[in-house]
SEVO-469826 format. One record per residue (C-alpha): x, y, z. Coordinates in steps of 0.001 Angstrom, whole numbers, plus 500000, padded with zeros to 6 digits. Layout:
+--------+--------+--------+
:     xx :     yy :     zz :
+--------+--------+--------+
:      X :      Y :      Z :
...
+--------+--------+--------+
END
This chain:
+--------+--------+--------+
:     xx :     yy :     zz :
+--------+--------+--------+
: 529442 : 325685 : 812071 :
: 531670 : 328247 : 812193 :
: 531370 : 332295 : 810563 :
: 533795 : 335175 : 810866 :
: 532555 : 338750 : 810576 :
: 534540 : 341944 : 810078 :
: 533723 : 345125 : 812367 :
: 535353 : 347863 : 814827 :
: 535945 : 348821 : 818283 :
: 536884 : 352529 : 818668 :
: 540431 : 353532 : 820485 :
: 540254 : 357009 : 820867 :
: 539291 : 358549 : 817669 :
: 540731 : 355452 : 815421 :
: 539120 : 351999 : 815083 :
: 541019 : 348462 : 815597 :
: 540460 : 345883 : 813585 :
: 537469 : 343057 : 815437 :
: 537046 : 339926 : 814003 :
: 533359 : 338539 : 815395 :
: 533877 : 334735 : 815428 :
: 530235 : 332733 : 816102 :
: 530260 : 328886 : 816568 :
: 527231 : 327115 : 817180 :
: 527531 : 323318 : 818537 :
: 525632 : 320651 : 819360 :
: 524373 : 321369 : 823004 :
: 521784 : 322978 : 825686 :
: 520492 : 326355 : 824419 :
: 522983 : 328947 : 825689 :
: 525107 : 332238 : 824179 :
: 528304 : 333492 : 825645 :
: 530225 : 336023 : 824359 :
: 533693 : 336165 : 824833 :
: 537024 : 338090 : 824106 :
: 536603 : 341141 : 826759 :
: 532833 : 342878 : 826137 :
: 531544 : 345546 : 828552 :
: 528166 : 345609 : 829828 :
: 526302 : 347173 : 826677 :
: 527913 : 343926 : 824616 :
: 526790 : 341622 : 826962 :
: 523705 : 342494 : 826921 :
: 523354 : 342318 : 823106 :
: 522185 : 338754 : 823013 :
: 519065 : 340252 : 823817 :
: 518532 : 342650 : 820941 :
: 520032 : 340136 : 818402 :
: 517335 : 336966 : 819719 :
: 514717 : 339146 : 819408 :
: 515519 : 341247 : 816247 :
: 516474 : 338017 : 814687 :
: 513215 : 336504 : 815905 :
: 511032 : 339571 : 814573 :
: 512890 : 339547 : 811193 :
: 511400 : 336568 : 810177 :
: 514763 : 334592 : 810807 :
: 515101 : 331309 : 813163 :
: 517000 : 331605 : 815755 :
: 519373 : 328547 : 816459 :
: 518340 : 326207 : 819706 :
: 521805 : 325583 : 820225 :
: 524865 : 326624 : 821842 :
: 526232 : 329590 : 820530 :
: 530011 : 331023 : 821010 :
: 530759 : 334446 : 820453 :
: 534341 : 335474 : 820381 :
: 535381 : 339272 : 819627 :
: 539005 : 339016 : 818639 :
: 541845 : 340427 : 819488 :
: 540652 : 339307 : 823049 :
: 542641 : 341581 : 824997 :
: 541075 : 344907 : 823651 :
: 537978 : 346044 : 825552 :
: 534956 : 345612 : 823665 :
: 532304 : 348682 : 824096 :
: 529219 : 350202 : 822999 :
: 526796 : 348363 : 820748 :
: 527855 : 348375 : 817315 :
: 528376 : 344785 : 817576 :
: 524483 : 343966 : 817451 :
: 524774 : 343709 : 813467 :
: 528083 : 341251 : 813024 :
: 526872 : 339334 : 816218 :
: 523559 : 338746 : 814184 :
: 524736 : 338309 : 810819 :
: 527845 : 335931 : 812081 :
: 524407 : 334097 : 813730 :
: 522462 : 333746 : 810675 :
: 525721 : 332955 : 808481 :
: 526509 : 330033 : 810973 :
: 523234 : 328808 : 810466 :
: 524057 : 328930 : 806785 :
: 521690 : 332032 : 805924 :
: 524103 : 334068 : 804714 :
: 526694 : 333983 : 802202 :
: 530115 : 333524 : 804562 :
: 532058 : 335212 : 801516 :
: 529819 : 338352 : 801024 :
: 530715 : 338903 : 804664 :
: 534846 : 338318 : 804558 :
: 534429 : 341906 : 801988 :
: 532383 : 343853 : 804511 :
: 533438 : 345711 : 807396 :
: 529908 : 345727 : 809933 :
: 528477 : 347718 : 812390 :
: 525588 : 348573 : 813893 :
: 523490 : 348412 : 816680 :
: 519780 : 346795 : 816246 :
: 516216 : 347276 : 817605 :
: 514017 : 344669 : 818610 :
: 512238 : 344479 : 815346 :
: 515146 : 344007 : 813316 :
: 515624 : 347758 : 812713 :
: 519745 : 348841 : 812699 :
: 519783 : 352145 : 814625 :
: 522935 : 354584 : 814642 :
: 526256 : 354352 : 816078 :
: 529071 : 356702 : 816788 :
: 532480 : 356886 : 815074 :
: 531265 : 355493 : 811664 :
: 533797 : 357440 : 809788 :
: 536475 : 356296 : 811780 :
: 535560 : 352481 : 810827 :
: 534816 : 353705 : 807215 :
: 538572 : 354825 : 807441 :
: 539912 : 352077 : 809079 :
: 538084 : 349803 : 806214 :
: 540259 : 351082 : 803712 :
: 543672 : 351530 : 805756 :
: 542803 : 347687 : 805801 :
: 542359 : 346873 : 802511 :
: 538602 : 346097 : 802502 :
: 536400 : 348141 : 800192 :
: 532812 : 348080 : 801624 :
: 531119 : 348480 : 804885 :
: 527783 : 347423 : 805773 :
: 526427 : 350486 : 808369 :
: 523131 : 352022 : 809699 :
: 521380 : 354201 : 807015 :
: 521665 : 357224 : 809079 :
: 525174 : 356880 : 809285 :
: 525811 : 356036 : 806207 :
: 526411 : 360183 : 805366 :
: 529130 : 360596 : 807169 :
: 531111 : 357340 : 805913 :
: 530559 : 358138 : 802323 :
: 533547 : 361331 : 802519 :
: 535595 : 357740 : 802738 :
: 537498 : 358004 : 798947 :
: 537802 : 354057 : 797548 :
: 535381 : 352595 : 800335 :
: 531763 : 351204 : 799007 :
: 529201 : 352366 : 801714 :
: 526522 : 350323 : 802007 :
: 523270 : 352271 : 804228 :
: 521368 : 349193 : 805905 :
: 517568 : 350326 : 807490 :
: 517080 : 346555 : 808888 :
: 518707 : 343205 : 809174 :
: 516334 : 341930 : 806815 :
: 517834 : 344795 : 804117 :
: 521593 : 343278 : 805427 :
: 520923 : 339787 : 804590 :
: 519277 : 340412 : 801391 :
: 521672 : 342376 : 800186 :
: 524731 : 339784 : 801243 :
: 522943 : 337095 : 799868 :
: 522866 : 338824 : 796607 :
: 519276 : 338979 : 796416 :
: 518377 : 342972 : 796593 :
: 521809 : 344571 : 797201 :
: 521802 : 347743 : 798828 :
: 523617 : 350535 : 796382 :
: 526793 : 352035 : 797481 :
: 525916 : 355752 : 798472 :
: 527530 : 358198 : 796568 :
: 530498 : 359644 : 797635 :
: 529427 : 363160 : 798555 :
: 533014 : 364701 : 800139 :
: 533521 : 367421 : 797737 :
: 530085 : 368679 : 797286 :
: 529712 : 368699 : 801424 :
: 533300 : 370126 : 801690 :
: 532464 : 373166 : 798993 :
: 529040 : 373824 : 800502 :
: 530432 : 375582 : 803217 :
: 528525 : 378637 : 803914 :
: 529409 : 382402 : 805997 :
: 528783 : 382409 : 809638 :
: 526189 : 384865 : 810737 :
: 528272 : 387069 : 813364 :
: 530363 : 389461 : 811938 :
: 533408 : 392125 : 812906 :
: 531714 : 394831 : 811336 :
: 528860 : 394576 : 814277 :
: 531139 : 395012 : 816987 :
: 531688 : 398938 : 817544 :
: 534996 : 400756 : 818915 :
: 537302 : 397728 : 820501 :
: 539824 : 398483 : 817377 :
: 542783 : 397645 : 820110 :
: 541122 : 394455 : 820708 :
: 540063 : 393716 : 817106 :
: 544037 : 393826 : 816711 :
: 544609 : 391270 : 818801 :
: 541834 : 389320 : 817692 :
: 543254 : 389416 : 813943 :
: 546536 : 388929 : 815428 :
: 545555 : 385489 : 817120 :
: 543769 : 384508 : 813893 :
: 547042 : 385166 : 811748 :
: 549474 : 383126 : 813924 :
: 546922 : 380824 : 815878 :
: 547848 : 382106 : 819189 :
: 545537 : 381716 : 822690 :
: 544184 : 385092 : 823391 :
: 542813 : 386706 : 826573 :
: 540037 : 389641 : 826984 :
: 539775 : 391675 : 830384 :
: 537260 : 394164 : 830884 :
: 534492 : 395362 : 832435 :
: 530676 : 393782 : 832059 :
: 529190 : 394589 : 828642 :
: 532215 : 395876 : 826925 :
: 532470 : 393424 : 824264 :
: 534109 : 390405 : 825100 :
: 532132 : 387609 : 824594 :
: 530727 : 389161 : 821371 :
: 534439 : 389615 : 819640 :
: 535388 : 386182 : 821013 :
: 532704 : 384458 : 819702 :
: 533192 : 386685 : 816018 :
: 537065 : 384461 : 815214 :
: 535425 : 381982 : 813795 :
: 534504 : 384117 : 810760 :
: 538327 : 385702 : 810449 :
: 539965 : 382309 : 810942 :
: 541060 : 381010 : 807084 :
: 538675 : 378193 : 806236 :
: 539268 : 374116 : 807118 :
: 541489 : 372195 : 804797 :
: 539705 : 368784 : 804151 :
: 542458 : 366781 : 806130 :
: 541216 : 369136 : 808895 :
: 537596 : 368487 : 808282 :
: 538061 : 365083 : 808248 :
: 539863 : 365094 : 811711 :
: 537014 : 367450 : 813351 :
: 534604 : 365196 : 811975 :
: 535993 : 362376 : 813215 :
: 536771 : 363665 : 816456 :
: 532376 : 364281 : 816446 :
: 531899 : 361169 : 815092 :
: 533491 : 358999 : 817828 :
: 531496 : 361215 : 820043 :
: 528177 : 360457 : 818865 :
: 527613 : 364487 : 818096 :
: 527059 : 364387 : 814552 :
: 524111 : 365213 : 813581 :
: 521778 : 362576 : 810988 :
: 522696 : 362952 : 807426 :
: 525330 : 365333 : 807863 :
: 528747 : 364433 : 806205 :
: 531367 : 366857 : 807000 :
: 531821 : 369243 : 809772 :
: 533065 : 372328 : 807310 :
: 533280 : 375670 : 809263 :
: 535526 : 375675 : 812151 :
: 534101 : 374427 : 815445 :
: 533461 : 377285 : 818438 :
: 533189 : 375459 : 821793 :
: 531431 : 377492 : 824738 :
: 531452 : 375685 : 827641 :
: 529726 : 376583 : 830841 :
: 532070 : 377400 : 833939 :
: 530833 : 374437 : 835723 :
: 532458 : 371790 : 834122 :
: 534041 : 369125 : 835336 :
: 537957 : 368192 : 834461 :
: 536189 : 365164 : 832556 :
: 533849 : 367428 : 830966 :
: 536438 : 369464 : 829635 :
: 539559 : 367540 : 829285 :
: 537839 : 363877 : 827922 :
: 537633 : 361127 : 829835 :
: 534640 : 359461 : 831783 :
: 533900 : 355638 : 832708 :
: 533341 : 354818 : 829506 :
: 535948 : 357602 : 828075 :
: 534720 : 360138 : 825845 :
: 536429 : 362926 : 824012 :
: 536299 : 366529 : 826279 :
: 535474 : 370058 : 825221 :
: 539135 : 370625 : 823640 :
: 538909 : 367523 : 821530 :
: 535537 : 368870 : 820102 :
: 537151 : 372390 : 819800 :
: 539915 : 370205 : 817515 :
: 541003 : 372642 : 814885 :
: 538536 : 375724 : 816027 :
: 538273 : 377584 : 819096 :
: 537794 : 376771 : 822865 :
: 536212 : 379669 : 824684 :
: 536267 : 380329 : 828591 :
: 534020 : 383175 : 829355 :
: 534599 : 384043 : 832768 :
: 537731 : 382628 : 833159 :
: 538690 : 382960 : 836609 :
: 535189 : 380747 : 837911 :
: 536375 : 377775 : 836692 :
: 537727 : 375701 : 839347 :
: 541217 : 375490 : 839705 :
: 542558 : 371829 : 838955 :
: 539455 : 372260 : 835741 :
: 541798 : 374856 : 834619 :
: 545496 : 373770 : 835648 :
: 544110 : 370857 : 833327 :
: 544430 : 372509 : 829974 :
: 548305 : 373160 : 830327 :
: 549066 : 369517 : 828679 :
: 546446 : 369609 : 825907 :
: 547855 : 373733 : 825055 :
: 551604 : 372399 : 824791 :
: 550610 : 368843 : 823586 :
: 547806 : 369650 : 820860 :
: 546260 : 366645 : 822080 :
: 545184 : 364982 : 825233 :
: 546171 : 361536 : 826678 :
: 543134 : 359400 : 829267 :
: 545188 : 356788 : 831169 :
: 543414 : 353922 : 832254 :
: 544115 : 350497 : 834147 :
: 543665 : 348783 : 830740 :
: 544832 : 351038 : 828255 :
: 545607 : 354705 : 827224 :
: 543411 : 356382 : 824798 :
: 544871 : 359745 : 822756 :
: 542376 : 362688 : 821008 :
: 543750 : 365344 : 819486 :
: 543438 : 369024 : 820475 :
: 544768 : 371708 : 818189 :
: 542574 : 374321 : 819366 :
: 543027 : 377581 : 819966 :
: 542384 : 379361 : 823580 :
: 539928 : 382190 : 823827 :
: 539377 : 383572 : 827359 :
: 537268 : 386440 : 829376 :
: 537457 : 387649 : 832340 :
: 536507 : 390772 : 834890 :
: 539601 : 392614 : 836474 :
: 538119 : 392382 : 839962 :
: 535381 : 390782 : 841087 :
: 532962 : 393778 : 840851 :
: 534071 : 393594 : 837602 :
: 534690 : 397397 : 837331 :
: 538455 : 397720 : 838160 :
: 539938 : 400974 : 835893 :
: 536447 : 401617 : 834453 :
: 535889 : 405709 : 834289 :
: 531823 : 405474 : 834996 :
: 531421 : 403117 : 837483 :
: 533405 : 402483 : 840719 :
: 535358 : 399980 : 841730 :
: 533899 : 398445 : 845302 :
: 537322 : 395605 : 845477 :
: 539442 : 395809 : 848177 :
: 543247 : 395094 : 847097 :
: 543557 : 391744 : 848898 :
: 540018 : 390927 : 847236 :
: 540921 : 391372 : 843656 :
: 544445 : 389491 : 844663 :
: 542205 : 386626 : 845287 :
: 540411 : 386833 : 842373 :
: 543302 : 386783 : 839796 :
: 545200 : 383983 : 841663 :
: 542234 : 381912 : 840377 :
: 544330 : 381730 : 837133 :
: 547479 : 380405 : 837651 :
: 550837 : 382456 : 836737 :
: 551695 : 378819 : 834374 :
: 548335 : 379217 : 832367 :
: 548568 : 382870 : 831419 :
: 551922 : 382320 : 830439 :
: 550386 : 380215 : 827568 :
: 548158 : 382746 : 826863 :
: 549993 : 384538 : 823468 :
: 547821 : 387672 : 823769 :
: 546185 : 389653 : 826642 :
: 544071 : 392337 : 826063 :
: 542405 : 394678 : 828086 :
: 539177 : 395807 : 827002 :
: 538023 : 399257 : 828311 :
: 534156 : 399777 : 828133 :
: 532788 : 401028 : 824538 :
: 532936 : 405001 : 824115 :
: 529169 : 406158 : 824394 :
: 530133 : 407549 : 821241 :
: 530890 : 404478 : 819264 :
: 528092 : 402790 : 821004 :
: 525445 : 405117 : 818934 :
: 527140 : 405625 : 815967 :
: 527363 : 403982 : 812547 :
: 529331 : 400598 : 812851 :
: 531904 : 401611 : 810474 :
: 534152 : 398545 : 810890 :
: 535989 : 396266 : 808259 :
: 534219 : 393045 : 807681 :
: 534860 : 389958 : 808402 :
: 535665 : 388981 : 805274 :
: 538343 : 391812 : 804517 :
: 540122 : 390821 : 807917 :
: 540141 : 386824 : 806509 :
: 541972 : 387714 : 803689 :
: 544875 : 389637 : 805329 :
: 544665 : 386714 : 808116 :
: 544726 : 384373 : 804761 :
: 548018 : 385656 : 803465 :
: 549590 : 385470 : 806716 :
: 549086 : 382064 : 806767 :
: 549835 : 380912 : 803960 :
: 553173 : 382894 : 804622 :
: 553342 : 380316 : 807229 :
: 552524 : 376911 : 805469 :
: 555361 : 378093 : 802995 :
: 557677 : 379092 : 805902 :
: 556736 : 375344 : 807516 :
: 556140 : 373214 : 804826 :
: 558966 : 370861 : 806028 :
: 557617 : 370672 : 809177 :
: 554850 : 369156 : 810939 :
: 553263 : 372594 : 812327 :
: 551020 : 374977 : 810740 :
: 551459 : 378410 : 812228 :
: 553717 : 380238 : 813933 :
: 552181 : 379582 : 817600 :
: 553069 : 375956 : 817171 :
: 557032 : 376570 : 816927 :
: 559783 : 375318 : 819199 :
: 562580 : 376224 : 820051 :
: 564477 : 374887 : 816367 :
: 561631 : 377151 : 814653 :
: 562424 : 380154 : 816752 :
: 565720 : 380024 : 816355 :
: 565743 : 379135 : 812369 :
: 562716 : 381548 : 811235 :
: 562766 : 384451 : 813684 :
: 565618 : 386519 : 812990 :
: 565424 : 389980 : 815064 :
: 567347 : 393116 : 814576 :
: 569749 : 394577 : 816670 :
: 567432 : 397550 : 818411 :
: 564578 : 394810 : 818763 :
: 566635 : 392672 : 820639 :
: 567776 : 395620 : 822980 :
: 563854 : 395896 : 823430 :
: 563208 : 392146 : 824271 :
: 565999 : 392710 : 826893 :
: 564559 : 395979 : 828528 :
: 561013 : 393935 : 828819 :
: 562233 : 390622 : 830006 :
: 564306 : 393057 : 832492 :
: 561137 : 395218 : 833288 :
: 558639 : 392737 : 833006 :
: 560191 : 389783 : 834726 :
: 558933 : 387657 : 831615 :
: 559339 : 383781 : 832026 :
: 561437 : 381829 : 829033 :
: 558074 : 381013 : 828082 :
: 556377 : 384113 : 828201 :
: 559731 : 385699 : 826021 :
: 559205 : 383299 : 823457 :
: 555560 : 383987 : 823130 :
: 556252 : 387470 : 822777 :
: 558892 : 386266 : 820201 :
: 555740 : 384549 : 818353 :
: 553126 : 387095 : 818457 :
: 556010 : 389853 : 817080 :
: 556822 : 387168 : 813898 :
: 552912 : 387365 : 813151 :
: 552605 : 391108 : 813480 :
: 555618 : 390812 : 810948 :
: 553785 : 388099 : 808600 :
: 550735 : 390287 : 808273 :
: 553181 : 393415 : 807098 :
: 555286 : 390927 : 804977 :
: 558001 : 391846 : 806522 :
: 560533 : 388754 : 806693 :
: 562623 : 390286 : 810145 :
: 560998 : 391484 : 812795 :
: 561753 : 395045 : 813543 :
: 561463 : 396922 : 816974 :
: 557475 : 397886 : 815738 :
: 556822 : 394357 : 815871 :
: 558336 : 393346 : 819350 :
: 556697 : 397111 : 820913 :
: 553363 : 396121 : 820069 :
: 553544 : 392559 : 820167 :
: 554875 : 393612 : 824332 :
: 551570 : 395446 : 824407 :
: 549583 : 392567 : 824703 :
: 551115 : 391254 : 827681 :
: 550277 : 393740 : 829904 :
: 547620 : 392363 : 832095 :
: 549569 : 391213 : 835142 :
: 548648 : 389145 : 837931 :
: 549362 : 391397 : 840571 :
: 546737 : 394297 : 840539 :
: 547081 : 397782 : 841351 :
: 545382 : 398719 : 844168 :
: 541472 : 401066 : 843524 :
: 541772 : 404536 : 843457 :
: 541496 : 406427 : 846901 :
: 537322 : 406840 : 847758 :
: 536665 : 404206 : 844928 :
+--------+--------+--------+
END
């Protein structure tokens, strides 16, 4: 007899369409599973014998086909466990063949019959109703994070026993109620705020500055002058997600197998920290079995790079696609898999290696040819996608002991708020969000510049020796600095001080004399 079953193979951060075909013939005992399975889906036959076994089920002495179609996709992971079973029983004629042609199944089982968690639930929850079928049959502790799925009956499963039951019509399992808006307007205040951090009011510029227009921002100072704590303070000035935005981060966590049990939507943007010994898998995505890298789980938040320059090199000469792209593309023998990456850059590094280059108390012990070294670990091409770069001197001893008399977080949002949405209007026939994102139509259409700015921009690019890249990143910043004064040109105060910020050049300037 023959049973079809409905489930999902993840491609990136969407799910395909599986259908799990079982036969079982006349024959010697044997199961073979066909239609391109990895190792882990191989070796299901083994959970689904003895879960089926242990759930009080008999499991056919037959031969058994199993056939995951289309056959030319590569099957992974073990969310297959549940169809394979089910298809198994339903064969056998123990459960209703119907019930199962309106569910979309997944799940991975225990030995006893219990159906454990999988990852990207929410990405077959969506794919279930992009195809037209309005329930899916998943693990109970997934079952949260499929139920922000509008139109889509989720039904939470604890065992197979619970599946077939509930197929059969004889104890069905309750959709779960859908619980999108209630997780989406439960978002709560981060606990770091702007007000903590003392002095750094140049840098707090540029960090409102990047939050405004979404730009990739760079800190350089000396150890213990702030950077870290101001980087890891955006969060709390960046406007909140949209719910198409939460959806995408939480899908992009989902597929990765990071969300946590029971939660539903990832609501408050994500801050990504990783460690400077990372691998270009680690970061970018990728892997045997490909996974989604640092800048895919930074999707919509921010990606920060404390000391930027220990990185190794091709780690770093890495993140040029994914910062021009917004997304980053795995190539394999077999296939290509895509994840998005609209994140924004946050980076911090030591002028020398000493880390005391241009600081008033403490001397710099760098030779020249020493911190020239130490800079070239950052390629000219990456800092020229860097929007903003800030030097941050050490903190006054002065502001250091006195009152933090700083704005707030929240005051900062709101101006970063209006700026925005300044933006969304400016954009709204476009597919980009903030002014960072534009090209070259977008500079030309929506950054007009007087006459004595453009004078300026051609002094600097004269000056400076700017790239085309780094002119039209200046170009960027300035339309922000504009935005947040609601101005709709951008004057000569907006190009000066948007110039400011790329001061930091590769090239040092040798230590004082005796230093």
């Amino acid at each position: 007899m023959l049973a079809r079953v409905f489930s999902s193979a993840l491609h990136g951060v969407e799910a395909l369409r599986v259908e799990v075909e079982v036969d079982i013939a006349q024959g010697l005992p044997a199961f073979a599973t066909v239609g391109l399975p990895e190792t882990a889906v191989k070796e299901s036959r083994e959970r689904v014998k003895a879960a089926i076994a242990n759930s009080g089920f008999r499991f056919p002495a037959d031969r058994i086909t199993v056939n995951l179609a289309p056959a030319d996709i590569r099957k992974e992971g073990t969310g297959f466990d549940l169809p394979i079973a089910l298809g198994i029983l339903a064969a056998g004629g123990l459960v209703s063949p119907e019930a199962l042609t309106r569910h979309v199944v997944t799940g991975e089982l225990s030995l006893d019959g219990r159906v454990k968690p999988v990852p990207g639930v929410l990405s077959t929850a969506l794919a279930a109703r992009r195809w037209g079928l309005g329930a899916v049959l998943v693990p109970a502790a997934n079952a949260a994070e499929a139920s922000v799925v509008a139109g889509v009956h989720v039904h939470p499963a604890g065992s197979l026993a619970e599946a077939v039951e509930h197929l059969n019509g004889e104890r069905p399992i309750p959709p779960l109620e859908a619980r999108a808006l209630a997780a989406f307007e439960a978002e709560a205040a981060g606990d770091e705020d702007l007000a903590e951090v003392h002095g750094q009011e140049h840098a707090k510029r540029a960090l409102e500055i990047a939050a405004a227009g979404g730009h990739n921002l760079l800190f350089v100072g000396p150890p213990g002058s702030g950077k870290t704590m101001l980087a890891r303070r955006l969060p709390s000035i960046l406007p909140p997600l949209s719910f198409e935005e939460a959806l995408e981060t939480t899908q992009v966590y989902s597929v990765a197998g990071l969300l946590e049990p029971g939660r539903t939507l990832i609501v408050r943007r994500p801050f990504r920290a990783p460690h400077h010994t990372i691998s270009d898998a680690g970061l970018i995505g990728g892997g045997a079995v490909p996974r989604p890298g640092e800048v895919s789980l930074a999707h919509h938040g921010v990606l920060f790079l404390d000391e930027l320059p220990e990185f190794r090199r091709h780690v770093l000469e890495a993140l040029r696609q994914p910062l021009e792209d917004r997304r980053v593309t795995i190539s394999r023998a077999a296939s290509a898999l895509t994840y998005p990456a609209a994140f924004m850059l946050v980076a911090a590094m030591n002028p020398c290696p000493c880390g005391f280059l241009g600081d008033a108390r403490h001397a710099c012990r760098c030779t020249e040819p020493q911190i020239r070294r130490y800079r070239a670990r950052v390629s000219g091409p990456l800092l020229d996608r860097i929007d903003l770069q800030v030097e941050v001197p050490a903190v006054a001893r002065g502001d250091l002991l006195g009152p933090a008399a700083a704005e707030p977080s929240s005051a900062v949002r709101e101006r970063v708020a209006r700026a925005r949405g300044v933006q969304q209007a400016r954009f709204r026939r476009s597919r980009i969000a903030c002014n960072a994102r534009m090209g070259n139509r977008h500079l030309r259409a929506f950054c007009p510049i007087e006459a004595d700015s453009r004078r300026l921009l051609e002094a600097a690019v004269e000056r400076l020796g700017l790239s085309a890249r780094a002119f039209q990143r200046v170009l960027k910043v300035a339309r922000t600095i504009a935005d947040l004064e609601g101005d709709e040109r951008i004057g000569a105060r907006h190009v000066s001080e948007a110039l400011q910020y790329r001061g930091f050049e590769a090239a040092p300037e040798a230590p004082p004399a005796g230093a």
